[in-house]
C-alpha positions in Angstrom: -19.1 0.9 -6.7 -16.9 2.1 -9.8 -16.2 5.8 -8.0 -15.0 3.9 -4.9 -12.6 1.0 -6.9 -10.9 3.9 -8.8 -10.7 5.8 -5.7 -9.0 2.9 -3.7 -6.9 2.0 -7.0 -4.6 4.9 -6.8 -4.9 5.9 -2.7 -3.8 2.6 -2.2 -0.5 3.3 -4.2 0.3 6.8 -2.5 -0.3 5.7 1.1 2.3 3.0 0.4 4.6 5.1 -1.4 4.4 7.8 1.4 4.5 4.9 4.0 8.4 3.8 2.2 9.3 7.3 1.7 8.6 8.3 5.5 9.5 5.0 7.3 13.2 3.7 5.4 15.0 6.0 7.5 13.6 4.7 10.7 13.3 1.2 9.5 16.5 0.9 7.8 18.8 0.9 10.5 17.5 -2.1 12.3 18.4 -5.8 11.4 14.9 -6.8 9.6 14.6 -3.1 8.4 15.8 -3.8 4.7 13.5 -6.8 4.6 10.2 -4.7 6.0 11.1 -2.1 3.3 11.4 -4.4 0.6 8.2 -6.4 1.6 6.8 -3.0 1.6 8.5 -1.6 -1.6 7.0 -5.2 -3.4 3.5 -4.4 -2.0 3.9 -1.1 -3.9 5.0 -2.8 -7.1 2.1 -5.0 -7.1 -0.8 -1.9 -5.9 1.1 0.2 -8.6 0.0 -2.8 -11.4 -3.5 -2.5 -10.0 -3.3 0.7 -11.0 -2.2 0.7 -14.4 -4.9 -2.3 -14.6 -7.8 -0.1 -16.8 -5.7 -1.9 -19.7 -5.1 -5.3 -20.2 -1.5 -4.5 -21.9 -0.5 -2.2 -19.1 -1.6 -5.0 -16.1 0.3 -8.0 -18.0 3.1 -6.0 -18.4 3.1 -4.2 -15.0 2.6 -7.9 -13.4 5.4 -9.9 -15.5 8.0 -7.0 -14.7 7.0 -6.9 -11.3 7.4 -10.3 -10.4 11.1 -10.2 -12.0 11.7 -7.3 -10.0 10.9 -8.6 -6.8 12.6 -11.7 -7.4 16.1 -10.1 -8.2 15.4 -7.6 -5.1 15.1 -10.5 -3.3 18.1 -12.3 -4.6 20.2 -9.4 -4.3 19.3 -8.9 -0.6 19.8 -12.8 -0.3 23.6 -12.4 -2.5 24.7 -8.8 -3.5 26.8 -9.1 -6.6 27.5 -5.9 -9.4 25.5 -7.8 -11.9 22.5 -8.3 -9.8 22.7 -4.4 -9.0 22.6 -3.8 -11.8 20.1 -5.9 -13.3 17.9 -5.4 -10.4 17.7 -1.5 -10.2 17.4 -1.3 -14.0 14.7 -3.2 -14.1 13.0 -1.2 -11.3 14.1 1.9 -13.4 12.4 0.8 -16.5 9.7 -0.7 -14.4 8.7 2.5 -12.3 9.2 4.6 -15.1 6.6 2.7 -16.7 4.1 3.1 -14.1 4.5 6.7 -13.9 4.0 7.3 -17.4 1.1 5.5 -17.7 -0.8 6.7 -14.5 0.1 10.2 -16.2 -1.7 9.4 -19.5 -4.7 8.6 -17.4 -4.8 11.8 -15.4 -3.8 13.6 -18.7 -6.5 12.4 -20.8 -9.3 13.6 -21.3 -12.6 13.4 -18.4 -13.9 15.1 -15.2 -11.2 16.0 -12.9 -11.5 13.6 -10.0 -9.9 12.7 -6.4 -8.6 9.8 -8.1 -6.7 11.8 -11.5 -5.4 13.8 -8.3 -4.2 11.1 -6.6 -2.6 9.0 -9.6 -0.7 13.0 -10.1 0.8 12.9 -6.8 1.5 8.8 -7.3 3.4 10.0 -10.9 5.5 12.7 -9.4 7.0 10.7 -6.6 7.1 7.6 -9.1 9.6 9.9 -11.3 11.7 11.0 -8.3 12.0 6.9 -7.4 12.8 6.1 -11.1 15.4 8.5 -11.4 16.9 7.5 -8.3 18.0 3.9 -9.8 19.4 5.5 -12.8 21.5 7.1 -10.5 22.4 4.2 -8.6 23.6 2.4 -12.1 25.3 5.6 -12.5 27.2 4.9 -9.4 27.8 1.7 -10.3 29.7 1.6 -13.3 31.0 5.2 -12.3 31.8 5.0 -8.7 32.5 8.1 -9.0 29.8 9.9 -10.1 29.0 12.0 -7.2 30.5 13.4 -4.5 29.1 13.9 -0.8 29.4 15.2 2.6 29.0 11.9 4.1 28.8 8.5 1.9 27.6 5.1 2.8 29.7 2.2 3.4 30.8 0.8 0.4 28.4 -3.1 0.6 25.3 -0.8 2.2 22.8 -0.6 -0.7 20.1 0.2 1.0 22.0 2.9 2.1 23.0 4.4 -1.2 20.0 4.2 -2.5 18.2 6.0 0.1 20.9 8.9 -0.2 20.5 8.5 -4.2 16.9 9.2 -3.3 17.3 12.1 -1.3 19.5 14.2 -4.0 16.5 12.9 -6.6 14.2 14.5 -4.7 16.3 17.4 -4.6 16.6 17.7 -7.6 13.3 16.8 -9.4 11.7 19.5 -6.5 14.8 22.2 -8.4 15.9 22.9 -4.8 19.5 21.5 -4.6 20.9 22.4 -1.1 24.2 21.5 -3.1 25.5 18.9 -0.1 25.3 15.7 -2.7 26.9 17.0 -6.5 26.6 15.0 -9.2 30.6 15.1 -10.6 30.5 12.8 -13.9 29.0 14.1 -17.2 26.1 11.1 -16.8 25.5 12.1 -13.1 25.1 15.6 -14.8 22.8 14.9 -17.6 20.2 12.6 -15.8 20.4 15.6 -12.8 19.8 18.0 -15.4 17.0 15.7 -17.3 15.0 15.2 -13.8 14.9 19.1 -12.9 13.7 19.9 -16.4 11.1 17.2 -16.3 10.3 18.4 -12.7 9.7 21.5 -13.9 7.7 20.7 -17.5 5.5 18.1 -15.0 4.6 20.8 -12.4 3.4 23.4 -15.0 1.7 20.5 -17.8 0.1 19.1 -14.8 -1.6 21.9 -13.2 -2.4 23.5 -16.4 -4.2 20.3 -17.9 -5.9 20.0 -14.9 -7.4 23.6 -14.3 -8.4 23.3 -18.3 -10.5 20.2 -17.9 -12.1 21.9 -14.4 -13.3 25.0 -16.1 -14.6 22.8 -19.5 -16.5 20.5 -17.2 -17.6 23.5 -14.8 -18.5 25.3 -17.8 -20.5 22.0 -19.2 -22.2 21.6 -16.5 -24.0 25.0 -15.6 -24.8 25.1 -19.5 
């Protein structure tokens, strides 16, 4: 009963964080899109808080920032205002980022390598790429001009922005930069270069934590 809660605790988080990743661009577009994705995007706020939930600290915390979160996503869909921006995505920022590092220290520590610790991985790598997309988009808005593009979204379309913000954080946290979004101001810079180091430190900690604990427990157990 255990094996299958800790399974569903963290495949319940990726399927709806592929399931927003995959479906905004379709879903977007439409009239009710923005209000599917954020239903969506709080349904991931609240599975990623039952994931964090081993500890009583993490799942009060998770839970009290998630609430304000959804309530100032909701308010800024209702009334878009520069101070709701920017209250709203920092506190998704700080609140994501929190997540990820704590589903991290979980598939870091120390135990048998499981489907779960490999699901919670995958959960903290995309969770960095959706952090670091809202510290771009504070970026952008107190620096409007802190990147330049091919093709830019209309000036009121957050959802929009974000989703492009999104796509160069991707981009970058991945180190593949097809060069057709640039960041341009020295904080655009800094957090671009911050996310493709961290990309690349995550990749190789990750994998190398992981294959250490599979060959001590494969080891333990023929012994």
């Amino acid at each position: 009963m255990r094996r299958f809660e800790n399974l569903s605790r963290h495949l319940l988080l990726l399927i709806l964080l592929v399931v927003i990743f995959i479906a905004s661009p379709f879903v977007a577009p439409y009239y009710y899109g923005p209000a599917i994705l954020n239903v969506v995007g709080a349904a991931m706020l609240l599975s990623a808080t039952y994931a964090v939930s081993r500890r009583r600290s993490f799942f009060i915390v998770g839970l009290a920032v998630s609430l304000f979160s959804i309530t100032m996503t909701v308010w800024l869909a209702a009334a878009p205002g520069y101070w709701l921006i920017i209250i709203s995505h920092g506190s998704l920022m700080a609140l994501i980022g929190f997540f990820a590092v704590a589903i991290l220290s979980y598939v870091l520590g120390s135990g048998k390598v499981t489907w779960d610790k490999i699901y919670g991985a995958i959960c903290a790598y995309l969770l960095l790429g959706y952090a670091w997309t809202f510290a771009y988009s504070l970026a952008v808005e107190i620096q409007p001009d802190s990147f330049t593009s091919q093709t830019s979204p209309l000036p009121h379309d957050i959802v929009g922005r974000v989703m492009q913000l999104r796509y160069f954080s991707f981009v970058t946290l991945t180190t593949v930069g097809y060069g057709d979004i640039v960041p341009h101001s020295p904080a655009a810079r800094t957090l671009a270069l911050l996310e493709a180091i961290l990309g690349q430190f995550y990749l190789v900690a990750l994998v190398g934590r992981l294959v250490g604990l599979h060959i001590v427990h494969g080891n333990g157990a023929r012994e």
